[in-house]
ZAZAZA-614841 format. One record per residue: residue number from 0; residue in one letter; chain; x negated, y, z of N, C-alpha, C, O in turn. Coordinates in steps of 0.02 Angstrom, whole numbers, padded with zeros to 5 digits. Each point is the difference from the previous one (the first is absolute). Example, Ala and Ser with C-alpha at 12.3 -4.5 7.8 and 13.67 -1.06 7.14 Angstrom:
ZAZAZA-614841
{0,"A","A",{-00660,-00284,00390},{00045,00059,00000},{-00045,00060,00000},{-00052,-00001,00033}}
{1,"S","A",{00070,00054,-00069},{-00042,00059,00003},{00039,00055,00037},{-00025,00055,00008}}
END
This chain:
ZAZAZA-614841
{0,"X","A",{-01190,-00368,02358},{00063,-00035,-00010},{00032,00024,-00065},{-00026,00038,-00040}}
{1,"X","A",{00084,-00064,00034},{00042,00011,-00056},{00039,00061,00018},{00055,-00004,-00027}}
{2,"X","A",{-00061,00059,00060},{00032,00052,-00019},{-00013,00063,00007},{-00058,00002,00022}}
{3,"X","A",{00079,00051,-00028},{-00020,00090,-00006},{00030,00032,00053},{00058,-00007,00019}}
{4,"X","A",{-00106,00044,00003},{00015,00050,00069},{-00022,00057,-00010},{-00059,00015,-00011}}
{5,"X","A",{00138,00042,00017},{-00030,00064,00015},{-00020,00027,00058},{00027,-00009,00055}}
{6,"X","A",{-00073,00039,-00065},{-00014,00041,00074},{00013,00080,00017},{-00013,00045,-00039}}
{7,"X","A",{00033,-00038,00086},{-00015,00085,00007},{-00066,-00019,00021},{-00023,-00051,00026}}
{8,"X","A",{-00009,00132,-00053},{-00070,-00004,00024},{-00023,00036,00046},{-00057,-00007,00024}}
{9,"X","A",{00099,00050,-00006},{00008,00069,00067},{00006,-00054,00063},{-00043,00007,00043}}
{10,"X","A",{00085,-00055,-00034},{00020,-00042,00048},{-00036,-00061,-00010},{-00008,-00029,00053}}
{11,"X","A",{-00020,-00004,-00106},{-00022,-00076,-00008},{00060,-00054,00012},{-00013,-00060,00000}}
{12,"X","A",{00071,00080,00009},{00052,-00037,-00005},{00032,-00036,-00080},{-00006,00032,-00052}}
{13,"X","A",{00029,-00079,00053},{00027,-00012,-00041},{00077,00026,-00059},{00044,00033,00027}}
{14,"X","A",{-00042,-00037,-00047},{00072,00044,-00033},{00025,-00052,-00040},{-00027,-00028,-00048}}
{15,"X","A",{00119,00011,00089},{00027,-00043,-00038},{-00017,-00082,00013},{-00049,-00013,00034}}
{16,"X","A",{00086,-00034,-00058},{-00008,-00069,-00033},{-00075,-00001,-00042},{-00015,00031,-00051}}
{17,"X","A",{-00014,-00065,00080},{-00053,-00037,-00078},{00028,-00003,-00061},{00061,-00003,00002}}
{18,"X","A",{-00085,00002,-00060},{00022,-00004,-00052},{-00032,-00072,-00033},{-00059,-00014,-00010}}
{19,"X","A",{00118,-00022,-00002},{00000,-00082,-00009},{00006,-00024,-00071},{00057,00013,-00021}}
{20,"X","A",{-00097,-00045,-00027},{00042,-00020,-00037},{-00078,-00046,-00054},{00014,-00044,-00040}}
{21,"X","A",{-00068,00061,00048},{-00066,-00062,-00010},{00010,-00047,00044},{00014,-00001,00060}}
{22,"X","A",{-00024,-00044,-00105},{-00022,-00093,00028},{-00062,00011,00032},{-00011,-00037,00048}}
{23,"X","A",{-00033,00082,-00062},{-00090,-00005,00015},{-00003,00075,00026},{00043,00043,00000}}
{24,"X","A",{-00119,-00041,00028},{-00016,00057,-00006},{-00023,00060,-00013},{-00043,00002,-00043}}
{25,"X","A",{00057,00043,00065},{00023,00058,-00064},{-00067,00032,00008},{-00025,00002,00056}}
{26,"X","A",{00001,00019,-00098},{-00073,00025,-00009},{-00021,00077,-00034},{-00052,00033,00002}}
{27,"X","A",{00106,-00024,-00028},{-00003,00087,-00023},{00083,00047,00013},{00057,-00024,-00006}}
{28,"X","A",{-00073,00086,00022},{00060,00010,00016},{-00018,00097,-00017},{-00046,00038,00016}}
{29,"X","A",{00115,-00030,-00059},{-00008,00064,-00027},{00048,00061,00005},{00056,-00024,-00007}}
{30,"X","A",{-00052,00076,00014},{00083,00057,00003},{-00017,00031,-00069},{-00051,00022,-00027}}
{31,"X","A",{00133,-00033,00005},{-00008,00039,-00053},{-00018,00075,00034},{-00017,00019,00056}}
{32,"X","A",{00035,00022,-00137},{-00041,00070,00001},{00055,00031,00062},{-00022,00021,00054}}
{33,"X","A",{00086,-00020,-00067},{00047,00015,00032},{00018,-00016,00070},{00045,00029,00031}}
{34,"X","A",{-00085,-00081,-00004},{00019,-00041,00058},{00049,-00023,00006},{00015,-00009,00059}}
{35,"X","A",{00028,-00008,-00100},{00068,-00024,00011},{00010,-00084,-00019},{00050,-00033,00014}}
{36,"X","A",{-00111,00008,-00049},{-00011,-00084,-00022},{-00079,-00023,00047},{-00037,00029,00039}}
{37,"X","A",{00038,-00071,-00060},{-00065,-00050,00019},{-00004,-00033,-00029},{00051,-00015,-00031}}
{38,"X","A",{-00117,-00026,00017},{-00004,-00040,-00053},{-00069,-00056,00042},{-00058,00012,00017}}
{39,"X","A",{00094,-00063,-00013},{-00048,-00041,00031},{-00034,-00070,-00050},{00039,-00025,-00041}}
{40,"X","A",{-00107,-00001,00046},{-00028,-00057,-00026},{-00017,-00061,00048},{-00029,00003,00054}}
{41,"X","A",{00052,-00055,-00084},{-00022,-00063,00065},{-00053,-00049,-00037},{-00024,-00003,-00057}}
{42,"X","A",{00018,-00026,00107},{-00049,-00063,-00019},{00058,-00054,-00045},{-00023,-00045,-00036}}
{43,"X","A",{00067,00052,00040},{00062,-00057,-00024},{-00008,00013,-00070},{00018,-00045,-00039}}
{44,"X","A",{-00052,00123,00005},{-00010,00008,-00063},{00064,00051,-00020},{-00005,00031,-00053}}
{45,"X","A",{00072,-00021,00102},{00042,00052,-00021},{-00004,00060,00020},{-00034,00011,00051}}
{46,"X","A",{00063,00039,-00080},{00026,00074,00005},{00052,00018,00029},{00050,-00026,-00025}}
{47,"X","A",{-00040,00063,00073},{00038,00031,00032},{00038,00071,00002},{-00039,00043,00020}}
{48,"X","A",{00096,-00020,-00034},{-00012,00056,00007},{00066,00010,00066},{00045,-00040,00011}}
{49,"X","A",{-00061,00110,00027},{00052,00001,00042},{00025,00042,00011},{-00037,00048,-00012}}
{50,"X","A",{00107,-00023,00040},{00022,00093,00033},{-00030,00009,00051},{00007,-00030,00053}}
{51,"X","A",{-00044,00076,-00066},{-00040,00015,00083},{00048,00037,00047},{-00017,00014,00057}}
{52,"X","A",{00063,-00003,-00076},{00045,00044,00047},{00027,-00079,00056},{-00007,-00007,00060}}
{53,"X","A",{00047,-00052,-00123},{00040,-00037,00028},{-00061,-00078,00025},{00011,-00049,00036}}
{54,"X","A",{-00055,00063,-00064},{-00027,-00070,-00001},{00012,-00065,-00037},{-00031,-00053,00002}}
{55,"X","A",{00094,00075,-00040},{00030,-00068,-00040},{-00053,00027,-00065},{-00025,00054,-00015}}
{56,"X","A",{00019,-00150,-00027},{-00017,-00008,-00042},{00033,00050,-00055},{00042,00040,00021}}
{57,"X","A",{-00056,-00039,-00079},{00035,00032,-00055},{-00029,-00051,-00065},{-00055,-00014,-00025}}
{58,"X","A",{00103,00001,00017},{-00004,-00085,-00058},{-00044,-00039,00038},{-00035,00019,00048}}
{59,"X","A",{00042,-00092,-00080},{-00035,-00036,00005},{-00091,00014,-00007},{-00025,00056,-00008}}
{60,"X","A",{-00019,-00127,00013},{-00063,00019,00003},{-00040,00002,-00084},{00017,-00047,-00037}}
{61,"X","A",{-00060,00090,00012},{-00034,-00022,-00041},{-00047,-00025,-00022},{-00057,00015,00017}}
{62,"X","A",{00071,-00059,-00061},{-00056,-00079,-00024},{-00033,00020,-00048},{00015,00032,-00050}}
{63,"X","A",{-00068,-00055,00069},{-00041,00009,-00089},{-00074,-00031,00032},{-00022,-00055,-00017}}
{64,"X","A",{-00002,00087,00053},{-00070,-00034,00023},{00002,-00072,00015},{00043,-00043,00011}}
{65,"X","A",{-00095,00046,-00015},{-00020,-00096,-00022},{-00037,-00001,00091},{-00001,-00054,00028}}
{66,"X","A",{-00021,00106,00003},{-00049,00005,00061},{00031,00034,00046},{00060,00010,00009}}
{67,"X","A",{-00110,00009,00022},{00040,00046,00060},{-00008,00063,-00018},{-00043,00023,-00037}}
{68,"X","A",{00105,00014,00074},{-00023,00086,-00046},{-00018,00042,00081},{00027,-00002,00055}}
{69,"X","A",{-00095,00042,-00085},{-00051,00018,00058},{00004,00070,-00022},{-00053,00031,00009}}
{70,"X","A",{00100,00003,-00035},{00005,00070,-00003},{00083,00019,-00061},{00025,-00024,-00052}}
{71,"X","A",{-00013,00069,00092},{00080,00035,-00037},{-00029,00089,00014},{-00051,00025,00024}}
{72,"X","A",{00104,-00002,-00050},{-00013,00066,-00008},{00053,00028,-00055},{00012,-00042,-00044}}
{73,"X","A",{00023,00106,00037},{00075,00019,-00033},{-00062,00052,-00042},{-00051,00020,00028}}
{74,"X","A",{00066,-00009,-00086},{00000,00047,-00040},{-00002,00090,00031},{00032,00012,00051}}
{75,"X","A",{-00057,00025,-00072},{-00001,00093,00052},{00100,-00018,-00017},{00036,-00014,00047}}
{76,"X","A",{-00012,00018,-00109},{00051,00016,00012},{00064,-00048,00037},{00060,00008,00009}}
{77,"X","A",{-00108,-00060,00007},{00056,-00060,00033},{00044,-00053,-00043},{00045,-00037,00020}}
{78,"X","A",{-00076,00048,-00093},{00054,-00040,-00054},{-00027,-00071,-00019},{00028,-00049,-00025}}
{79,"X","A",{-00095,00062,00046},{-00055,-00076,-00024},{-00016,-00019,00079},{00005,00037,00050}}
{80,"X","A",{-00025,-00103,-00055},{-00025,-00035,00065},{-00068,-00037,-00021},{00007,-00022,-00057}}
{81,"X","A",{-00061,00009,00080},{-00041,-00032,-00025},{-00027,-00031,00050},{-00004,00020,00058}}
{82,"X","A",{-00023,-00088,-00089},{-00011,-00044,00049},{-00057,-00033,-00035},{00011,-00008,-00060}}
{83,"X","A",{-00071,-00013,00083},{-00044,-00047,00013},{00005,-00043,00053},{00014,00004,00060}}
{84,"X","A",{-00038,-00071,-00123},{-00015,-00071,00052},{-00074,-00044,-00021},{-00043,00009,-00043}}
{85,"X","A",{00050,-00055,00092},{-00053,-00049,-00003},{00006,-00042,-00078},{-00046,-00025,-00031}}
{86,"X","A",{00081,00026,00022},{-00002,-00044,-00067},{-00033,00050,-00069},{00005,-00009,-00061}}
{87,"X","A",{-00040,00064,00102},{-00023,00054,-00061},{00024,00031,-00024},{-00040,00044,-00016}}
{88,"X","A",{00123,-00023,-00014},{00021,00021,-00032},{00031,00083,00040},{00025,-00007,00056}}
{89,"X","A",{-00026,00063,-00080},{00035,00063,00030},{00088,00006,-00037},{-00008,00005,-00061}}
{90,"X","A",{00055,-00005,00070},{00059,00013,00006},{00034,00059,00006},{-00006,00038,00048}}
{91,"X","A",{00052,-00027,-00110},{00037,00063,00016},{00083,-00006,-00019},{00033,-00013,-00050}}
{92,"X","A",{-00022,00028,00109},{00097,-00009,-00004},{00021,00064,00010},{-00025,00054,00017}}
{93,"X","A",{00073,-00072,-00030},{00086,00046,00029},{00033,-00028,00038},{00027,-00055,00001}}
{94,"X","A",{-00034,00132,00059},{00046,-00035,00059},{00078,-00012,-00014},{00029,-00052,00018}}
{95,"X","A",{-00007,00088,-00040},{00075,-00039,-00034},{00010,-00012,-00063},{-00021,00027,-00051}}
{96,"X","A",{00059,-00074,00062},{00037,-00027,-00083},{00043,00012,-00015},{00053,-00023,00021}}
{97,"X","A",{-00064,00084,-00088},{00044,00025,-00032},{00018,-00017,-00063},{-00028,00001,-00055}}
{98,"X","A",{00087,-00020,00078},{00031,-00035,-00078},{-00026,00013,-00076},{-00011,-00042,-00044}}
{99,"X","A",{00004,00110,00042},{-00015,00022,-00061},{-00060,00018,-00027},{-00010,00028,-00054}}
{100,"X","A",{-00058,-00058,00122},{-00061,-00002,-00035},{-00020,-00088,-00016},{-00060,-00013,00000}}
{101,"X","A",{00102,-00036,-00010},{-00013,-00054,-00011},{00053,-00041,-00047},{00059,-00018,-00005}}
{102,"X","A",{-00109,00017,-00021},{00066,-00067,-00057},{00010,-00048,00032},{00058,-00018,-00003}}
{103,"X","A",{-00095,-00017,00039},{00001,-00057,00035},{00037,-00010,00073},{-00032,00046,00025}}
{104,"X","A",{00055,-00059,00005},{00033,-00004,00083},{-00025,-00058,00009},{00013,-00046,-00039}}
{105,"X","A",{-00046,00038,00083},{00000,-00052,00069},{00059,-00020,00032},{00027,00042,00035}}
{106,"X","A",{-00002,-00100,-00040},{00036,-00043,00062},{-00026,-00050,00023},{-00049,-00029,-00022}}
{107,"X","A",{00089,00012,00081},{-00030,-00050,00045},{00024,-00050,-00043},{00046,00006,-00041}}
{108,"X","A",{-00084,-00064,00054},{00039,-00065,-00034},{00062,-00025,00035},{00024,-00006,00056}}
{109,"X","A",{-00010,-00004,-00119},{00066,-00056,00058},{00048,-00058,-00042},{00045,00009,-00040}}
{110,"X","A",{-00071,-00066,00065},{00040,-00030,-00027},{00011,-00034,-00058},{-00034,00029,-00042}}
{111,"X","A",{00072,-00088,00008},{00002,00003,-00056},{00061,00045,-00038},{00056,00017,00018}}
{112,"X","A",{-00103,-00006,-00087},{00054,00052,-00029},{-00013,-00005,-00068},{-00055,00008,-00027}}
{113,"X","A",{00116,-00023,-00002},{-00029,-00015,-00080},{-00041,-00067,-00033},{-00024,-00009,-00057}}
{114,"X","A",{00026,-00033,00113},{-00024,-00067,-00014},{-00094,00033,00005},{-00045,-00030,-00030}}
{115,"X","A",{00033,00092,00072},{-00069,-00026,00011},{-00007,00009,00066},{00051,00010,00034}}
{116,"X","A",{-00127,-00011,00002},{00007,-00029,00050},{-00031,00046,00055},{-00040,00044,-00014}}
{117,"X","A",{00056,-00056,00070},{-00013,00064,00053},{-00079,00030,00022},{-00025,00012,00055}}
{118,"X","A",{00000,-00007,-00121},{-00085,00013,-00026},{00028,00045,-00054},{-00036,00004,-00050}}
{119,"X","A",{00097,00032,00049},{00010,00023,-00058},{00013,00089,00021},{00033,00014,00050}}
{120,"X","A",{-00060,00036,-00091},{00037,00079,00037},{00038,00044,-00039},{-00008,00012,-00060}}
{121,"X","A",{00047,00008,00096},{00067,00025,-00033},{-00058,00071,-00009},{-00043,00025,00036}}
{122,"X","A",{00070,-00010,-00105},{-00037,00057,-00030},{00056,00044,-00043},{00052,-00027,-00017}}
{123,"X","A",{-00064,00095,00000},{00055,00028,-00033},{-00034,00050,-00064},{-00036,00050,00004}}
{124,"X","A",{00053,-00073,-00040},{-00006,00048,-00057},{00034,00054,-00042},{00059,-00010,00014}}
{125,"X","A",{-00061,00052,-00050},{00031,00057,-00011},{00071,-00041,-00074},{-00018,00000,-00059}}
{126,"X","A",{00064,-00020,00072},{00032,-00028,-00064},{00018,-00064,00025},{00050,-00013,-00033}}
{127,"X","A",{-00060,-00031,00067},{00003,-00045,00007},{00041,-00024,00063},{-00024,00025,00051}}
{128,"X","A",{00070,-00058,-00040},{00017,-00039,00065},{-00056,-00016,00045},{-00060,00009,-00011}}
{129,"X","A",{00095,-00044,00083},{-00081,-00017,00026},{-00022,-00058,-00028},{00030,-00046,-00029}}
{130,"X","A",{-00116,00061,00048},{-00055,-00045,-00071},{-00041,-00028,00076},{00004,00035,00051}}
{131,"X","A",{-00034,-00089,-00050},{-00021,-00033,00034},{-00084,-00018,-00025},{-00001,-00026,-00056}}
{132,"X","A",{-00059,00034,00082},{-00068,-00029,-00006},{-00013,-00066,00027},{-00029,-00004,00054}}
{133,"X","A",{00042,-00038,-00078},{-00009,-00067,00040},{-00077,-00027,-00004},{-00037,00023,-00043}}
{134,"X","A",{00022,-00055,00072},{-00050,-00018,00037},{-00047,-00037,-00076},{-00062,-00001,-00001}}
{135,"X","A",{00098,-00023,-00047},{-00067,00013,-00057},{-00005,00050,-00056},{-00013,-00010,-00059}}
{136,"X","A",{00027,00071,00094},{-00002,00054,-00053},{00058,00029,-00033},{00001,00059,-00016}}
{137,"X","A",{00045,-00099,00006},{00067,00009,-00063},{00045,00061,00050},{00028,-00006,00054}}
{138,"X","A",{-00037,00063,-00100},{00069,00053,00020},{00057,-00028,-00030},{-00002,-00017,-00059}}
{139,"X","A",{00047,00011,00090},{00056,-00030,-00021},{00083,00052,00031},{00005,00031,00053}}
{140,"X","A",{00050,-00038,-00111},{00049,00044,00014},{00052,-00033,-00008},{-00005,-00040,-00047}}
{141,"X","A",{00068,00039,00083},{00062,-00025,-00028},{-00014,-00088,-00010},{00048,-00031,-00021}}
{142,"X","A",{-00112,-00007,00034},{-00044,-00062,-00019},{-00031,00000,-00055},{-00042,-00044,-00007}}
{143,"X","A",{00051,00090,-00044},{-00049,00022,-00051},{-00058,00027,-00002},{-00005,00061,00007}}
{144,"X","A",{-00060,-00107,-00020},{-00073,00051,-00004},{-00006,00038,-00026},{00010,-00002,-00061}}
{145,"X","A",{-00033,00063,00097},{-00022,00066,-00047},{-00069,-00009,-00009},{-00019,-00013,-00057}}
{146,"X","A",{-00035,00018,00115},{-00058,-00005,-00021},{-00052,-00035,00055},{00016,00005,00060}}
{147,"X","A",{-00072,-00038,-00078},{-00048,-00018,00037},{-00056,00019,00027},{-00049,00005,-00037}}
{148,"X","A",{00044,00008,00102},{-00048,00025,00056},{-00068,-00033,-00010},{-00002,-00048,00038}}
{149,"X","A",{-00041,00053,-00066},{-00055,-00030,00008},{-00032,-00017,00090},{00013,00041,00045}}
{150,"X","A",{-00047,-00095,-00032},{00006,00002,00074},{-00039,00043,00025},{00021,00023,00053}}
{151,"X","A",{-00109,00014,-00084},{-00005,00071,00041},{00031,00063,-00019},{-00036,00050,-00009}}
{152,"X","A",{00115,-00047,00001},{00012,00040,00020},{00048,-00012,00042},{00018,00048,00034}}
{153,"X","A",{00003,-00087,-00028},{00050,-00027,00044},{-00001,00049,00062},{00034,00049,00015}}
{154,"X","A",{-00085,-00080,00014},{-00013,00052,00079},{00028,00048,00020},{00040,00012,00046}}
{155,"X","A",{-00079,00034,-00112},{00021,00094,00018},{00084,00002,-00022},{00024,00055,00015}}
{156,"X","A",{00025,-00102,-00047},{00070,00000,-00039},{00042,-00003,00084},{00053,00030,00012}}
{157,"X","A",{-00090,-00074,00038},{00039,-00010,00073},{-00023,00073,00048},{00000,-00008,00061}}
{158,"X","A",{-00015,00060,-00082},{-00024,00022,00045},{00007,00102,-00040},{-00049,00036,-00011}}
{159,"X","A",{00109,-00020,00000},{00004,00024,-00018},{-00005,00090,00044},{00038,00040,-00027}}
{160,"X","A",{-00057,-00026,00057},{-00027,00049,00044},{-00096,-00009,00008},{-00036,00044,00024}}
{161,"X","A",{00022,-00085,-00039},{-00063,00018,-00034},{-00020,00009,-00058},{00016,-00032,-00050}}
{162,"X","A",{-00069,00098,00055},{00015,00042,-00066},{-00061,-00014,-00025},{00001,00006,-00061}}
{163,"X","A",{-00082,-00031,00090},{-00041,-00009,-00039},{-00069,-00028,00058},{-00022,00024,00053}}
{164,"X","A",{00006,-00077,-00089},{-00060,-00025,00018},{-00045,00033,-00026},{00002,00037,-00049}}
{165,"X","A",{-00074,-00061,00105},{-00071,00013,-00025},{-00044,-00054,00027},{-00007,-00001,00061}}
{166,"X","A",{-00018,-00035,-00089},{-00009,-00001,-00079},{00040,-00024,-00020},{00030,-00045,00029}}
{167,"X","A",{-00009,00077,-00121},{00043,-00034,-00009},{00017,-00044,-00025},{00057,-00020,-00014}}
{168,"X","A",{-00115,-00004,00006},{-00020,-00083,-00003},{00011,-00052,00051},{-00008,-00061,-00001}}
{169,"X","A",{00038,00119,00063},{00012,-00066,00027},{00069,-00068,-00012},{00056,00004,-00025}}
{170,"X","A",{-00079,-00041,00046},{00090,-00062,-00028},{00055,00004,00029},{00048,-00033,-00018}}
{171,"X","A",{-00047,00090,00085},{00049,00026,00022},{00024,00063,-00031},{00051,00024,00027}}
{172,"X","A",{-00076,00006,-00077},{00019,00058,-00015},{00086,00025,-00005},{00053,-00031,-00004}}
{173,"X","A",{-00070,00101,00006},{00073,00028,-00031},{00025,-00006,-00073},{-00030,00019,-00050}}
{174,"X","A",{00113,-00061,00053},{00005,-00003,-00072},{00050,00033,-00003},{00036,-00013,00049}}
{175,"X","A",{-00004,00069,-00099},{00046,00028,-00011},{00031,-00038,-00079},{-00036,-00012,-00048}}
{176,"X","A",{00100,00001,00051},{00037,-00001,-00103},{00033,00089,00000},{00021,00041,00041}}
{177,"X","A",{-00035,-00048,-00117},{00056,00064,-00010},{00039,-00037,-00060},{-00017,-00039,-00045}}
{178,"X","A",{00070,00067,00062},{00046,-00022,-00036},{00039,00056,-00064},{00038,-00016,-00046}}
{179,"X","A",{-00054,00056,00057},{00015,00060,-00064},{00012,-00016,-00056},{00040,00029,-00037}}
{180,"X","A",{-00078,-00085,00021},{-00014,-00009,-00078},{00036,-00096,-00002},{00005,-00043,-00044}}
{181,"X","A",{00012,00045,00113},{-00002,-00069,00005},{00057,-00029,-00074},{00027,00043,-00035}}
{182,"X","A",{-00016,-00111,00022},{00053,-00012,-00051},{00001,-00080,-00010},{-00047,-00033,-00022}}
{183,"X","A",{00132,00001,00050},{-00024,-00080,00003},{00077,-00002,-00037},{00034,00047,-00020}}
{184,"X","A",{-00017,-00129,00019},{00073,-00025,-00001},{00004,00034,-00107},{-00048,-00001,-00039}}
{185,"X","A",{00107,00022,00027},{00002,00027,-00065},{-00035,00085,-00013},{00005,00024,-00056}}
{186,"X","A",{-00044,00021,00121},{00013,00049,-00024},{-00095,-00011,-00007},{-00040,00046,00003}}
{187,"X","A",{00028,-00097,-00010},{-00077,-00037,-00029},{-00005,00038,-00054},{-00047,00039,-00004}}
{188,"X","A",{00103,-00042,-00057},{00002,00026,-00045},{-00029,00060,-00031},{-00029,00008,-00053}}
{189,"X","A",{00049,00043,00113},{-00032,00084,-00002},{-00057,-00001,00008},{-00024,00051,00023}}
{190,"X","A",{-00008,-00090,-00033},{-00087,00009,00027},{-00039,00009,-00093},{-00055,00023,-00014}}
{191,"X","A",{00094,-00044,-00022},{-00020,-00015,-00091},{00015,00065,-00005},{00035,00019,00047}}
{192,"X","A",{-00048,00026,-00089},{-00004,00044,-00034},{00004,-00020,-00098},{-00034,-00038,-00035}}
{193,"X","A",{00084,00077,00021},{-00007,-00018,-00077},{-00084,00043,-00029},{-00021,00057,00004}}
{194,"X","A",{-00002,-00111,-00029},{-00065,00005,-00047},{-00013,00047,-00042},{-00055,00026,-00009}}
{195,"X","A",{00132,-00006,-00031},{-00009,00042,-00049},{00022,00053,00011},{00021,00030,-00049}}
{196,"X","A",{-00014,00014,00134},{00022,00045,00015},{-00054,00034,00003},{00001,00059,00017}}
END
């Protein structure tokens, strides 16, 4: 079925509520190093992670496999999660999202906003108001384009807690921007260097 059961194993009893939250069923199931998370894979193709103390989810699920994922497993120190699926590819995330290892944020869609259309994701960049990825590529801020997403990278730009495909050839891969050097609007300018310096 669609959900996770602890057991004591002294008694063969169950411990707690099932843990609910795959459409399909769940096919790998892992404790971090600490025992204090879980990290489950379904046939539905998402990632799970959970409090093993409380049983509640902790964020939403993670997307990236194209198949079903037939093995998870946390890092010795508990900071990476890795996941294999049927669609071939091995997967490595972070169980949380921390603001300050991503230029990029994930939101849910919603809505129209900015005259584009609810295929569009609110994204945030370092300098900028919120900037939106709409559904053919164009980062856009304030309704002004900054820059264009080519469509394979699109993928890895929605899915920002995955940190790296294998292979990484695949068309789902992980895509990261850095923006450090980034430069649009008038400060385009700073990118020239005088010639005769």
């Amino acid at each position: 079925n669609t959900t996770i059961r602890l057991w004591d194993v002294e008694i063969g009893l169950p411990l707690g509520e099932p843990l609910r939250g795959h459409e399909s069923s769940v096919l790998a199931v892992s404790f971090s190093p600490d025992s204090s998370r879980i990290v489950s894979g379904s046939l539905d193709g998402t990632i799970r992670l959970w409090d093993a103390k409380t049983g509640q989810p902790l964020g939403g699920p993670l997307r990236g496999h194209e198949g079903s994922v037939l093995t998870v497993g946390f890092s010795p120190d508990g900071s990476r999660i890795v996941s294999g699926s049927k669609d071939k590819t091995i997967r490595l995330w972070t169980p949380e999202a921390e603001a300050n290892q991503f230029p990029l944020d994930y939101a849910e869609p919603s809505g129209l906003m900015d005259g584009l259309t609810n295929t569009s994701v609110r994204i945030s960049a370092p300098g900028f108001d919120q900037c939106l990825l709409s559904h053919d590529g164009w980062v856009q801020s304030s309704g002004k384009l900054l820059f264009w997403v080519p469509p394979n990278n699109r993928h890895g730009l929605l899915r920002p807690r995955l940190l790296l495909t294998m292979p990484t050839t695949s068309p789902s891969r992980a895509t990261k921007l850095d923006f450090t050097h980034f430069r649009c609007g008038l400060s385009w300018t700073e990118v020239r260097t005088n010639a005769n310096q």
